[in-house]
N, CA, C and O atoms as a Maestro MAE file, in Angstrom:
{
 s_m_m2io_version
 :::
 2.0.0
}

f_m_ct {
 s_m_title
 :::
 protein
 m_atom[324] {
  # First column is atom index #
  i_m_mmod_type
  r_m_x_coord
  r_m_y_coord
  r_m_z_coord
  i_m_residue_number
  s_m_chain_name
  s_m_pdb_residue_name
  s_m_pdb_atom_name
  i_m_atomic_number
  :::
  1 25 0.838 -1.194 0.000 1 A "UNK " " N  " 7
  2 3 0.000 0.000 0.000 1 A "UNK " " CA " 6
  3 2 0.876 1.249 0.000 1 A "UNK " " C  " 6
  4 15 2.049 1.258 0.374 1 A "UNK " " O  " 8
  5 25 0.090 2.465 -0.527 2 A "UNK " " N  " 7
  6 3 0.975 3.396 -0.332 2 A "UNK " " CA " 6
  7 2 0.632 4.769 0.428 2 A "UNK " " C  " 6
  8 15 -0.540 4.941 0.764 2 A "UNK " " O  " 8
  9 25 1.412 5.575 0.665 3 A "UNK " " N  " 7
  10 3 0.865 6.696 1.441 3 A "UNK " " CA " 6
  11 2 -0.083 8.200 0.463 3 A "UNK " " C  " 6
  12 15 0.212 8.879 -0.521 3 A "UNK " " O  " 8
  13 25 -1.015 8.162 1.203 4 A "UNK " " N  " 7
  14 3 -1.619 9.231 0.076 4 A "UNK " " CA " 6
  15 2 -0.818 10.697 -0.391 4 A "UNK " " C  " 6
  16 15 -1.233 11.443 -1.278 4 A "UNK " " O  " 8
  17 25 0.333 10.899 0.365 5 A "UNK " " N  " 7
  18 3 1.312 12.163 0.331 5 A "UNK " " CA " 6
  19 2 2.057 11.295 -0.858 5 A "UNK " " C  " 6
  20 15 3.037 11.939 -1.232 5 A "UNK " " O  " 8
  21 25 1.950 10.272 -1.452 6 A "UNK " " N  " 7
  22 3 2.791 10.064 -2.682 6 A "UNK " " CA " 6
  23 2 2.188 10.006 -4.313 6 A "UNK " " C  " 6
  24 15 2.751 9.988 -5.408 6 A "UNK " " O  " 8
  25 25 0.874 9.987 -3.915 7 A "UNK " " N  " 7
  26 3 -0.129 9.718 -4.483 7 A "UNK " " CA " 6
  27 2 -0.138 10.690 -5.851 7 A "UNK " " C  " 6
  28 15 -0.205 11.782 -5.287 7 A "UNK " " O  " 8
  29 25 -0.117 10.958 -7.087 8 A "UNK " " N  " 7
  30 3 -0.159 11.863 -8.339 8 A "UNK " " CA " 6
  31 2 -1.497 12.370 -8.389 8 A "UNK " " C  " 6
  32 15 -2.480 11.640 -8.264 8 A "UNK " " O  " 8
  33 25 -1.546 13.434 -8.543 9 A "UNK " " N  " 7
  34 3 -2.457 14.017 -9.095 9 A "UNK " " CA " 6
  35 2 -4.044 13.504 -9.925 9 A "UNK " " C  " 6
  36 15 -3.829 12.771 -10.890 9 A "UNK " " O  " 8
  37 25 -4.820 13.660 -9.786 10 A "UNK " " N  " 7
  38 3 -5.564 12.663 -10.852 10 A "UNK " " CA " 6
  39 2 -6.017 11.335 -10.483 10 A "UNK " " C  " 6
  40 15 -6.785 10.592 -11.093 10 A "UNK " " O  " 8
  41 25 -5.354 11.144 -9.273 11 A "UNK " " N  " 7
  42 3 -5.485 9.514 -9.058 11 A "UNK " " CA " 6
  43 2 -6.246 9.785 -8.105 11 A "UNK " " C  " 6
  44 15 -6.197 10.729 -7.317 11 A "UNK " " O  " 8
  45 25 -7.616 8.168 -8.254 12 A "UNK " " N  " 7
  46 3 -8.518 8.120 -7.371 12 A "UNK " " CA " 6
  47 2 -7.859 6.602 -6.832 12 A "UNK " " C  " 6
  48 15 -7.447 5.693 -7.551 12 A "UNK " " O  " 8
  49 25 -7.907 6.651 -5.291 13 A "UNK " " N  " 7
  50 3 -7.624 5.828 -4.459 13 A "UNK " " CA " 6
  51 2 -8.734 5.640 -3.193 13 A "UNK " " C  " 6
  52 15 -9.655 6.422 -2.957 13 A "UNK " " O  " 8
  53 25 -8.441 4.505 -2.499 14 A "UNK " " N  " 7
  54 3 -9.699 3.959 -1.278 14 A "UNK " " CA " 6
  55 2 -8.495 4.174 0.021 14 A "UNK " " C  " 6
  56 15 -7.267 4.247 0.078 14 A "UNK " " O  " 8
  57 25 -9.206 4.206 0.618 15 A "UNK " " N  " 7
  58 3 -8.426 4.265 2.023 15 A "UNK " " CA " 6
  59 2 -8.349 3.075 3.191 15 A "UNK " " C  " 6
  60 15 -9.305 2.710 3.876 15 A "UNK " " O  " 8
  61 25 -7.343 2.690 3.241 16 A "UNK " " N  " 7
  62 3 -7.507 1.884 3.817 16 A "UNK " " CA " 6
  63 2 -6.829 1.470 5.430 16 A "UNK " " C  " 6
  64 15 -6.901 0.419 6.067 16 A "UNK " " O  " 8
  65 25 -6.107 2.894 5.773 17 A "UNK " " N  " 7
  66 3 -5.543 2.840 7.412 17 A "UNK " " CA " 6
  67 2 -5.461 3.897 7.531 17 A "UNK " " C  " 6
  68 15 -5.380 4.666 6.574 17 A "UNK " " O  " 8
  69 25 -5.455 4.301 8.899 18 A "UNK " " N  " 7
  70 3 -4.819 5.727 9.184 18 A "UNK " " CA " 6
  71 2 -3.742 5.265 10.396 18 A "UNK " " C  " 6
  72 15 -3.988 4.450 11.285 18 A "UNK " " O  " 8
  73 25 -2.730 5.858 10.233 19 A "UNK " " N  " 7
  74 3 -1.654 5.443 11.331 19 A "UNK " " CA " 6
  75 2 -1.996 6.686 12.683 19 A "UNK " " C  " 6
  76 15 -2.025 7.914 12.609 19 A "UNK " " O  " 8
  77 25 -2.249 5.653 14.013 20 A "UNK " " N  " 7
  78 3 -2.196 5.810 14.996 20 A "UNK " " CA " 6
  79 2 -0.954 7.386 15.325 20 A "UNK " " C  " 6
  80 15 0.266 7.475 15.184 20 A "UNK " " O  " 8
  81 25 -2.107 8.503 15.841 21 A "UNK " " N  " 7
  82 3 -1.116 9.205 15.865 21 A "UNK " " CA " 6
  83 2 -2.376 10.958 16.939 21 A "UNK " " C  " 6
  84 15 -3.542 10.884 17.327 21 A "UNK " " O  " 8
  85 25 -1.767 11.721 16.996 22 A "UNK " " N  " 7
  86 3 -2.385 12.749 17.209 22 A "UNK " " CA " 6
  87 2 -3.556 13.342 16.965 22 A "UNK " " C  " 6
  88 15 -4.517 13.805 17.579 22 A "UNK " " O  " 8
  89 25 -3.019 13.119 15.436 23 A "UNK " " N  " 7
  90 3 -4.119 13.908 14.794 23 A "UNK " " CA " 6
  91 2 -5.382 13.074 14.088 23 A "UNK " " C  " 6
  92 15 -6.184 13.654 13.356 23 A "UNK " " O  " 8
  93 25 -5.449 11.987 14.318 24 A "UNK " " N  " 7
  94 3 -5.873 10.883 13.714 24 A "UNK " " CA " 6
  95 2 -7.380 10.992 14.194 24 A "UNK " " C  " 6
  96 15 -8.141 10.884 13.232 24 A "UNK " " O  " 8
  97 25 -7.942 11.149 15.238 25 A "UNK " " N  " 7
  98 3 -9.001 12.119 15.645 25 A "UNK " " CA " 6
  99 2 -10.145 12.916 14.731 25 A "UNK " " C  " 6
  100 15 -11.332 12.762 14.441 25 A "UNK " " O  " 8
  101 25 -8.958 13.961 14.421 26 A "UNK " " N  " 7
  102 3 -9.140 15.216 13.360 26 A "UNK " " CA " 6
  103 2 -9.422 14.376 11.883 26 A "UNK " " C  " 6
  104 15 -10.520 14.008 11.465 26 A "UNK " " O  " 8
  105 25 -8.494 14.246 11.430 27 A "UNK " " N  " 7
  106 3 -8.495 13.033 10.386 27 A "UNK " " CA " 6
  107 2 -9.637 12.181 10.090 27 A "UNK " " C  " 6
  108 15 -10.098 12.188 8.948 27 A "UNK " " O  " 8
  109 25 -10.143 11.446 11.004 28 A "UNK " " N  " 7
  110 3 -11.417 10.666 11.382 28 A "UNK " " CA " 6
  111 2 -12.742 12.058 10.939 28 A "UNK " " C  " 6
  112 15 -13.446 11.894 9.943 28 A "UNK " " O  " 8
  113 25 -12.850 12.945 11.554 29 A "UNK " " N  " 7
  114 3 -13.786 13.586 11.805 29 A "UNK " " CA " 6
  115 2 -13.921 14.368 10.516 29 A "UNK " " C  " 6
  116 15 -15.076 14.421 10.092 29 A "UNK " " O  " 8
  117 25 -12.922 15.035 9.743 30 A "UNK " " N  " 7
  118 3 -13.041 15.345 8.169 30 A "UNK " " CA " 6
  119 2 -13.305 14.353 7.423 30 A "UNK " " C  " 6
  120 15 -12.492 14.354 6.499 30 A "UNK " " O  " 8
  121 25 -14.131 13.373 7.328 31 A "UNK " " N  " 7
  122 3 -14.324 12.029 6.551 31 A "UNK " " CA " 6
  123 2 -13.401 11.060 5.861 31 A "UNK " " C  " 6
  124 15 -13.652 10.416 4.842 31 A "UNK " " O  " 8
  125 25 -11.928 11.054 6.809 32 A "UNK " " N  " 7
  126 3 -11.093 9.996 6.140 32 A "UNK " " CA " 6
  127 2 -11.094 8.878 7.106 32 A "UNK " " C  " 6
  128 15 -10.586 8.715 8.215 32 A "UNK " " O  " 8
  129 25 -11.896 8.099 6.256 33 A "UNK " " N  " 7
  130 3 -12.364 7.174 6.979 33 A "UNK " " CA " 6
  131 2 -12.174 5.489 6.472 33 A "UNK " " C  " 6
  132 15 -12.928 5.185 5.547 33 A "UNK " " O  " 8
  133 25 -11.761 4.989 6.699 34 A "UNK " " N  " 7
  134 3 -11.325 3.504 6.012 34 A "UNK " " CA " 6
  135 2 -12.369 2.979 5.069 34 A "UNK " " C  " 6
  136 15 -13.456 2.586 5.491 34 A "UNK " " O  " 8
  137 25 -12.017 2.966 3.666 35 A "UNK " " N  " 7
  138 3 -13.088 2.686 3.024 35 A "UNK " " CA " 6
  139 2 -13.828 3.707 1.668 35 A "UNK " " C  " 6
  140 15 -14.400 3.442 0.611 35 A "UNK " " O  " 8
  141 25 -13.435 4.991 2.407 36 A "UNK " " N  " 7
  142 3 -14.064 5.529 1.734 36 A "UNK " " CA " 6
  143 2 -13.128 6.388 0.553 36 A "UNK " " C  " 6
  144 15 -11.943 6.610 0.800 36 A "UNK " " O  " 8
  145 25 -13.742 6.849 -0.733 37 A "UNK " " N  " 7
  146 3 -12.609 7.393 -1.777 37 A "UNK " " CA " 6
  147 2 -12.183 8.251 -1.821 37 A "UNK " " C  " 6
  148 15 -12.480 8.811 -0.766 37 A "UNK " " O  " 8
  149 25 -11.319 9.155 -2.649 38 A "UNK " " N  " 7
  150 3 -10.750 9.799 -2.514 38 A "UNK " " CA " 6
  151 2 -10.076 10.333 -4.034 38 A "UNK " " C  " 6
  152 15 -9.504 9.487 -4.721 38 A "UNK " " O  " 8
  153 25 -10.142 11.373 -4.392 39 A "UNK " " N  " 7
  154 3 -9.210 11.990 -5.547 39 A "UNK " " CA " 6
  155 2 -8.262 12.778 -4.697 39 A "UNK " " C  " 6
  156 15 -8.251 13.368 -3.616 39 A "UNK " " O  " 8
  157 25 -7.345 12.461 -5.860 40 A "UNK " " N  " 7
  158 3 -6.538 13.533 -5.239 40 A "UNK " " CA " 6
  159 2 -6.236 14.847 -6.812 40 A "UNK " " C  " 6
  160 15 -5.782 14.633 -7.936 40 A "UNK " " O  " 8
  161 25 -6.715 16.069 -6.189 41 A "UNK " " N  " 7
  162 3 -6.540 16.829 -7.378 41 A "UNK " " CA " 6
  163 2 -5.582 17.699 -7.776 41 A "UNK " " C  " 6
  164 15 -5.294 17.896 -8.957 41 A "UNK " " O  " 8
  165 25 -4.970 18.339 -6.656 42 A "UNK " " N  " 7
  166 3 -3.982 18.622 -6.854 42 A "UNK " " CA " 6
  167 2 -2.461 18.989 -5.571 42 A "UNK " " C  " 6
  168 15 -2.542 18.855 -4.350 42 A "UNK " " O  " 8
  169 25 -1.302 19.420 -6.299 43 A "UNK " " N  " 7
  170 3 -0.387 19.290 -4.652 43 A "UNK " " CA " 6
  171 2 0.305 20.871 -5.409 43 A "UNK " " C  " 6
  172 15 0.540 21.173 -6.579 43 A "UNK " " O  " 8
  173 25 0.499 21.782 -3.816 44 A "UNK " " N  " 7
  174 3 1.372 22.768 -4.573 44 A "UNK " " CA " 6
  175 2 2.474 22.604 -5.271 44 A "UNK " " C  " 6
  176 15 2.848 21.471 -5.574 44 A "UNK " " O  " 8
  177 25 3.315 23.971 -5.715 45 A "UNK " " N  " 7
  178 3 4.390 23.575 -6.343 45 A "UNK " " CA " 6
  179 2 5.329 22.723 -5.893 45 A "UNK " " C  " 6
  180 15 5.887 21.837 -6.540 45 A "UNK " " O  " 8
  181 25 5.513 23.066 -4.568 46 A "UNK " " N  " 7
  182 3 6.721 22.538 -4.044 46 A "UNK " " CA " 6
  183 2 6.274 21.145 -3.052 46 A "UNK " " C  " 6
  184 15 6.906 20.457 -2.251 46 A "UNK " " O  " 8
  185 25 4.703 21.126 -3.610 47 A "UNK " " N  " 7
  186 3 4.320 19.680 -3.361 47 A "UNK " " CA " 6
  187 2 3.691 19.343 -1.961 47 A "UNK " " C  " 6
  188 15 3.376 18.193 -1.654 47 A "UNK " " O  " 8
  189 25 3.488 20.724 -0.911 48 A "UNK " " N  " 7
  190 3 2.896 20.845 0.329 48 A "UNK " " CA " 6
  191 2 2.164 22.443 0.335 48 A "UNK " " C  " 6
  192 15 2.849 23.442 0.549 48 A "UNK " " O  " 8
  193 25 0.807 22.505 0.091 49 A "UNK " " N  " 7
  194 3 -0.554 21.226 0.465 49 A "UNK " " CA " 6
  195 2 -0.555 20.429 -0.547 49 A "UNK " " C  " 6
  196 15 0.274 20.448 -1.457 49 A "UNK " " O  " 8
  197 25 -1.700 19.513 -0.417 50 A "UNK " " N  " 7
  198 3 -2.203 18.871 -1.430 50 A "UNK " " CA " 6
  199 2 -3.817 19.239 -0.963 50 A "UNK " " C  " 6
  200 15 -4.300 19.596 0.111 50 A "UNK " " O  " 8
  201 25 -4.346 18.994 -2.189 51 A "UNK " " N  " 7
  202 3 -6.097 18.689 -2.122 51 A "UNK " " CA " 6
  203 2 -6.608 17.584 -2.746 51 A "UNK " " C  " 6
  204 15 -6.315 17.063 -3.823 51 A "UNK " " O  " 8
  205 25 -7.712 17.201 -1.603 52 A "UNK " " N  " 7
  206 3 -8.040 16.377 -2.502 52 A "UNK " " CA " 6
  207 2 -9.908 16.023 -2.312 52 A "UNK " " C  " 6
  208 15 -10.662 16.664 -1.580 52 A "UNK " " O  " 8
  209 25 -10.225 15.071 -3.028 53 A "UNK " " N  " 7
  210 3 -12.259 15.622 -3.241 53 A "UNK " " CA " 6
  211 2 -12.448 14.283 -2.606 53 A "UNK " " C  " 6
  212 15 -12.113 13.271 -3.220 53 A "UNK " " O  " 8
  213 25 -12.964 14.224 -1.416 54 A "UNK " " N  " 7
  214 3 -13.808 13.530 -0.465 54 A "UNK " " CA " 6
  215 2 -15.293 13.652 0.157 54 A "UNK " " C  " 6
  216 15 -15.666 14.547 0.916 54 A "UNK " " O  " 8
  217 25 -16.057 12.581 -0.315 55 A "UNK " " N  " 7
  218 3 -17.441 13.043 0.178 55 A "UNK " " CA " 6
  219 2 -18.263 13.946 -0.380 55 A "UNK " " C  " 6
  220 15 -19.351 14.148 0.161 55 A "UNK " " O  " 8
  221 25 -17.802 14.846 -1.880 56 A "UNK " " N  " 7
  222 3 -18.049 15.755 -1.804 56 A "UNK " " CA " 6
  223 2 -18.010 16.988 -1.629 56 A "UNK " " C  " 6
  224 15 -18.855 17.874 -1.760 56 A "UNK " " O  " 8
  225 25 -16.588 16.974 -1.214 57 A "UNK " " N  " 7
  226 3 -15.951 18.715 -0.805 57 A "UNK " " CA " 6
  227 2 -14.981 18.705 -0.944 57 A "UNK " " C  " 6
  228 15 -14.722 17.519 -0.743 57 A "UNK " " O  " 8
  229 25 -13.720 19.371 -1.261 58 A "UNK " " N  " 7
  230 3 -12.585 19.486 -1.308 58 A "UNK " " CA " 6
  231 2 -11.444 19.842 -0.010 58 A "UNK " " C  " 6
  232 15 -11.670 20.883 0.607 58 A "UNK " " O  " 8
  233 25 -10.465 19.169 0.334 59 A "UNK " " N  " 7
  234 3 -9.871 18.909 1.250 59 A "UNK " " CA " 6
  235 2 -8.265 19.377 1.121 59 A "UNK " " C  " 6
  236 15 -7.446 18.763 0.438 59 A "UNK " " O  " 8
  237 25 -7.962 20.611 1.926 60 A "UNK " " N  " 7
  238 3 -6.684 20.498 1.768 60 A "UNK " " CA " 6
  239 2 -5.581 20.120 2.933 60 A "UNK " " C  " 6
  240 15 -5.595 20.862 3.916 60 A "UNK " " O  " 8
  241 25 -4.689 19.108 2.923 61 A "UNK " " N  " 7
  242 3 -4.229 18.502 3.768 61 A "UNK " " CA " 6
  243 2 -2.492 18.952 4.169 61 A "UNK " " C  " 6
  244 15 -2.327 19.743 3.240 61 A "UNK " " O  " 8
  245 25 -1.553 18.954 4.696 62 A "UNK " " N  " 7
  246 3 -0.354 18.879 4.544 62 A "UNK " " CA " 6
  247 2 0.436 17.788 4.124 62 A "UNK " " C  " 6
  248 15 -0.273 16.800 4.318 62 A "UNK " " O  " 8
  249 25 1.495 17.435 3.662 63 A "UNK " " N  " 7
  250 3 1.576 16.388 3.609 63 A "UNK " " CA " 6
  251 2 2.311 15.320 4.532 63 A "UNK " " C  " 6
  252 15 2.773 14.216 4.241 63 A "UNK " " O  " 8
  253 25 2.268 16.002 5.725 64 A "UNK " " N  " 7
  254 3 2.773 14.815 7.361 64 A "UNK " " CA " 6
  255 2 0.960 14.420 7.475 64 A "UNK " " C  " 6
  256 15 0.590 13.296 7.815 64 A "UNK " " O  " 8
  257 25 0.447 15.006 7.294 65 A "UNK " " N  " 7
  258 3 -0.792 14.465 7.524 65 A "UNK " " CA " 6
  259 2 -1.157 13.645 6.436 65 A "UNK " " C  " 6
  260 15 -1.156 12.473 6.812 65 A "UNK " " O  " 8
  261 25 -1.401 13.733 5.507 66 A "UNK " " N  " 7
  262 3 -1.368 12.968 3.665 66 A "UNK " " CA " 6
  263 2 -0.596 11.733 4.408 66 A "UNK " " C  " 6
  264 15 -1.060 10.599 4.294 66 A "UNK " " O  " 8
  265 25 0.459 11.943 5.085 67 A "UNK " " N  " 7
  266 3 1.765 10.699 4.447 67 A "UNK " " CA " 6
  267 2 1.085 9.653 6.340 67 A "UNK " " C  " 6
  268 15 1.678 8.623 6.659 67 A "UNK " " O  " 8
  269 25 0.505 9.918 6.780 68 A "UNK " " N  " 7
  270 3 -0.317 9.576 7.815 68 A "UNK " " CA " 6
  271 2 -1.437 8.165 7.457 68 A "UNK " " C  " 6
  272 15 -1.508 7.073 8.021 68 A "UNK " " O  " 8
  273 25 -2.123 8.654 6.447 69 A "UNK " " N  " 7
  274 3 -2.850 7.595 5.492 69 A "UNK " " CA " 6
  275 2 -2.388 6.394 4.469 69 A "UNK " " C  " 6
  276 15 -1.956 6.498 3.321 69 A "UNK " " O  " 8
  277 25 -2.544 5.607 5.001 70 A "UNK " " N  " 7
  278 3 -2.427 4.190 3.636 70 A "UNK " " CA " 6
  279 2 -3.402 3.958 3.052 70 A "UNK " " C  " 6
  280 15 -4.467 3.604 3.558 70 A "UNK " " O  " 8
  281 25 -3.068 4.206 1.355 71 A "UNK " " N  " 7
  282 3 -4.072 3.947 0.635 71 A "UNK " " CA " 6
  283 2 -4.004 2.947 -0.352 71 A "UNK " " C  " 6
  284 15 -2.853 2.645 -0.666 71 A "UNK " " O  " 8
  285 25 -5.024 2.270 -1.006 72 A "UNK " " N  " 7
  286 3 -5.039 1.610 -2.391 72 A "UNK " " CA " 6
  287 2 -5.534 2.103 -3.338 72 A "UNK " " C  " 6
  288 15 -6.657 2.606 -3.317 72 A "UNK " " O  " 8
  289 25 -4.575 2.035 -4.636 73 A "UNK " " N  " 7
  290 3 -4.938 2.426 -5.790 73 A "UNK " " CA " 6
  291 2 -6.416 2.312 -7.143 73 A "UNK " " C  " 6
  292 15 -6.520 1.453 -8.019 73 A "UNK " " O  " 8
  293 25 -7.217 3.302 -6.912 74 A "UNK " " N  " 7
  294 3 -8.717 2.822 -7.190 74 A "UNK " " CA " 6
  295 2 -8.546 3.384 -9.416 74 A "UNK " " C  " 6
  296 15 -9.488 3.524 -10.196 74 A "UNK " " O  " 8
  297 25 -7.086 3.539 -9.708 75 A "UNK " " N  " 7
  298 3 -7.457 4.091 -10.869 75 A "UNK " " CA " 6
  299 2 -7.999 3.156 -11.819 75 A "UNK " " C  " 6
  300 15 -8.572 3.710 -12.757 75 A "UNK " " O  " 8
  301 25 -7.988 2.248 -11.842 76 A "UNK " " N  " 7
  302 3 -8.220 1.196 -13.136 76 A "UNK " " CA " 6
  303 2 -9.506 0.547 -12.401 76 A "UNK " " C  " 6
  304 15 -9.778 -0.566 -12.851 76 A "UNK " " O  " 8
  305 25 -10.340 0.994 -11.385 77 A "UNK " " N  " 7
  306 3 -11.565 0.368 -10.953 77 A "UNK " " CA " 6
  307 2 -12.573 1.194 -11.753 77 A "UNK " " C  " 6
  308 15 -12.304 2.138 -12.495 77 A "UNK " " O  " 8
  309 25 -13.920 0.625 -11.449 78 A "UNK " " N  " 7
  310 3 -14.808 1.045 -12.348 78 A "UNK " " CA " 6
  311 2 -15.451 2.020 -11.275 78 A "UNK " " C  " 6
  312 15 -16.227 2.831 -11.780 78 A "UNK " " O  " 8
  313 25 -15.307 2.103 -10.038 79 A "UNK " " N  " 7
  314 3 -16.026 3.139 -8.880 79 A "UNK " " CA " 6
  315 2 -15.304 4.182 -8.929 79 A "UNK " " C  " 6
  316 15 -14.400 4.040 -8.106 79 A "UNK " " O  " 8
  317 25 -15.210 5.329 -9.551 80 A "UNK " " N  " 7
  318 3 -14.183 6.518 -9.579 80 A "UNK " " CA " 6
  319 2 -15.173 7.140 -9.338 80 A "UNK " " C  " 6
  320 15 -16.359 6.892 -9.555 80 A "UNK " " O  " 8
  321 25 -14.321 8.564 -8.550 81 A "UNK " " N  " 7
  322 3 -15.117 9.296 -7.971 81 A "UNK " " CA " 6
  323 2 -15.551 10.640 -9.215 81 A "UNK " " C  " 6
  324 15 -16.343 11.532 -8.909 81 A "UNK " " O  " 8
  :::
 }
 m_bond[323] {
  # First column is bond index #
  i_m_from
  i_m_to
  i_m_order
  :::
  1 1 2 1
  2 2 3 1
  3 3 4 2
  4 3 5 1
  5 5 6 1
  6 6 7 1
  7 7 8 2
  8 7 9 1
  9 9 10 1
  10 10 11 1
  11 11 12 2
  12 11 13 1
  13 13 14 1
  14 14 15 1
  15 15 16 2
  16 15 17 1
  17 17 18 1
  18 18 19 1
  19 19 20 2
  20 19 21 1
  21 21 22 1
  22 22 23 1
  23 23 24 2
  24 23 25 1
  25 25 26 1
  26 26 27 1
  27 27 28 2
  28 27 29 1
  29 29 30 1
  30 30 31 1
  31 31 32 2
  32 31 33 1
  33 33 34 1
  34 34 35 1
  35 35 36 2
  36 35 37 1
  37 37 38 1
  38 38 39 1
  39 39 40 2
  40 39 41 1
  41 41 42 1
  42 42 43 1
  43 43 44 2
  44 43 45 1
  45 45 46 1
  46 46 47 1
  47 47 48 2
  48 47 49 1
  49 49 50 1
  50 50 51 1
  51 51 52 2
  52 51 53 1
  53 53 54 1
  54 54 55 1
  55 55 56 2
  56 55 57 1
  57 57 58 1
  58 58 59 1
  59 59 60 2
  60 59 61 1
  61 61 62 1
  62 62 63 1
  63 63 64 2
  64 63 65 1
  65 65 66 1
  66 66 67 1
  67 67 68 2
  68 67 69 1
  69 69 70 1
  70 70 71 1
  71 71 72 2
  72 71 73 1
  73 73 74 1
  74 74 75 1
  75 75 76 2
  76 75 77 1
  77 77 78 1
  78 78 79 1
  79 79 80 2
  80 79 81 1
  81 81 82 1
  82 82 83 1
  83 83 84 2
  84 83 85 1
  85 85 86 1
  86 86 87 1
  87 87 88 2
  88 87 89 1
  89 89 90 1
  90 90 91 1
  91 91 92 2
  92 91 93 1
  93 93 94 1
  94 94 95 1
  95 95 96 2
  96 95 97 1
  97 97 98 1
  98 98 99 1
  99 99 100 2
  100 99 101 1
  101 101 102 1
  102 102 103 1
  103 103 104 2
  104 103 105 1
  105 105 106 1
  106 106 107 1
  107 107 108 2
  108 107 109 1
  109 109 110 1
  110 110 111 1
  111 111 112 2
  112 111 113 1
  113 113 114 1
  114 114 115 1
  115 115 116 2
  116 115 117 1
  117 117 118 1
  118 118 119 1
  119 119 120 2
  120 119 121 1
  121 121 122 1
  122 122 123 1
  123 123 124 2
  124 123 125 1
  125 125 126 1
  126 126 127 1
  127 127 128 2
  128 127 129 1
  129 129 130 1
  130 130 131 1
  131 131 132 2
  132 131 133 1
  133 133 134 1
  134 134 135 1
  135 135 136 2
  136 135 137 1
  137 137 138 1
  138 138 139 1
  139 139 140 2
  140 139 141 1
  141 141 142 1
  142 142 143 1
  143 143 144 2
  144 143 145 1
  145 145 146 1
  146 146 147 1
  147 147 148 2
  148 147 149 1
  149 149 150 1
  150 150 151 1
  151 151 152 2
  152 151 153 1
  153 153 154 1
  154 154 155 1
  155 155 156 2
  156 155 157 1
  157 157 158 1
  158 158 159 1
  159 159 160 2
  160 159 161 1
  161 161 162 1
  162 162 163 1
  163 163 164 2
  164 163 165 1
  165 165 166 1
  166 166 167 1
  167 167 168 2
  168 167 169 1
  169 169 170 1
  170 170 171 1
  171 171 172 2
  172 171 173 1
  173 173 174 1
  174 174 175 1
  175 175 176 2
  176 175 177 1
  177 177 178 1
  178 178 179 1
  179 179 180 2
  180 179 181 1
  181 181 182 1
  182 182 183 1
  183 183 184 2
  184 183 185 1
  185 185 186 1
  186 186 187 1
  187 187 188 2
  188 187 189 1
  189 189 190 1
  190 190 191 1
  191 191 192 2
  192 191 193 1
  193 193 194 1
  194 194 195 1
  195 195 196 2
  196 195 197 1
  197 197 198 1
  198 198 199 1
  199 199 200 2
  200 199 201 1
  201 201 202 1
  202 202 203 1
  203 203 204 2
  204 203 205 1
  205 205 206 1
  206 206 207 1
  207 207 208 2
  208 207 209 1
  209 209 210 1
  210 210 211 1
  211 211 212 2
  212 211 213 1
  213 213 214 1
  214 214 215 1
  215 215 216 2
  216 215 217 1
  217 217 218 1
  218 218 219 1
  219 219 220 2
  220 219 221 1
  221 221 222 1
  222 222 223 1
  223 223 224 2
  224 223 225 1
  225 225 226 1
  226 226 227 1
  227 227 228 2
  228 227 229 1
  229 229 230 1
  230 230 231 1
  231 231 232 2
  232 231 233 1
  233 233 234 1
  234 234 235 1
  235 235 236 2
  236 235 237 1
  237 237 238 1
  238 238 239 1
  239 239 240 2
  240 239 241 1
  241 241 242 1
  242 242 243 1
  243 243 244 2
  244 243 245 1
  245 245 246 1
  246 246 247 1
  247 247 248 2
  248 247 249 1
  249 249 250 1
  250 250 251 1
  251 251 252 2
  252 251 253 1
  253 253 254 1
  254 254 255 1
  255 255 256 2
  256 255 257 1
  257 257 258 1
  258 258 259 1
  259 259 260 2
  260 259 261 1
  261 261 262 1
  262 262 263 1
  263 263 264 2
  264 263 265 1
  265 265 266 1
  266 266 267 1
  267 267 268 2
  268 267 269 1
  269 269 270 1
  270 270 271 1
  271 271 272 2
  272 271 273 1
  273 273 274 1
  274 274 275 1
  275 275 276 2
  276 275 277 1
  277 277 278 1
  278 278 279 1
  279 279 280 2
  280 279 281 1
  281 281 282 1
  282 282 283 1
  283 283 284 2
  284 283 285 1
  285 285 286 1
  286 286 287 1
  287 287 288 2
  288 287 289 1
  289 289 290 1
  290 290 291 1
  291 291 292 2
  292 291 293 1
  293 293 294 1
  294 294 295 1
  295 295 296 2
  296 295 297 1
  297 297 298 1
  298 298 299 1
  299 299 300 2
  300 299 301 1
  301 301 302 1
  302 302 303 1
  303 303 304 2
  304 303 305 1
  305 305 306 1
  306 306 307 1
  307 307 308 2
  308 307 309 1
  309 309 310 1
  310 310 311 1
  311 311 312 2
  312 311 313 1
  313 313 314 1
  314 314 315 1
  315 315 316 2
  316 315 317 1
  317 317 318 1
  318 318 319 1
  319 319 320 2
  320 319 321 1
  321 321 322 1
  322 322 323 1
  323 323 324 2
  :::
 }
}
């Protein structure tokens, strides 16, 4: 699996852990939630924030928080967001 802070642009992925941590709480409560999808649309230049479209709304994350999440790769599935 990989971390969603590595994740390209464009790519829709599922979520599938969040690593035990502080903010994981917070994390939980903005709808990243095991299971559920995720685009990721875009990362600044220098590649911190990133955003990405969950649930319905757009999300911008850092990427210690991004690199917090393990995800699987949903691009070649037929459920894209």
């Amino acid at each position: 699996m990989k971390k969603l802070s590595v994740i390209a642009p464009g790519t829709c992925v599922k979520i599938k852990s969040i690593h035990d941590n502080a903010l994981k709480p917070k994390l939980l409560e903005m709808g990243l939630i095991q299971g559920n999808e995720v685009k990721v649309l875009f990362k600044a230049p220098l590649g911190d924030p990133i955003a990405i479209a969950i649930q319905g709304y757009t999300l911008s994350l850092r990427m210690d928080e991004a690199s917090l999440i393990e995800v699987e790769d949903l691009t070649h599935s037929s459920t894209l967001i």
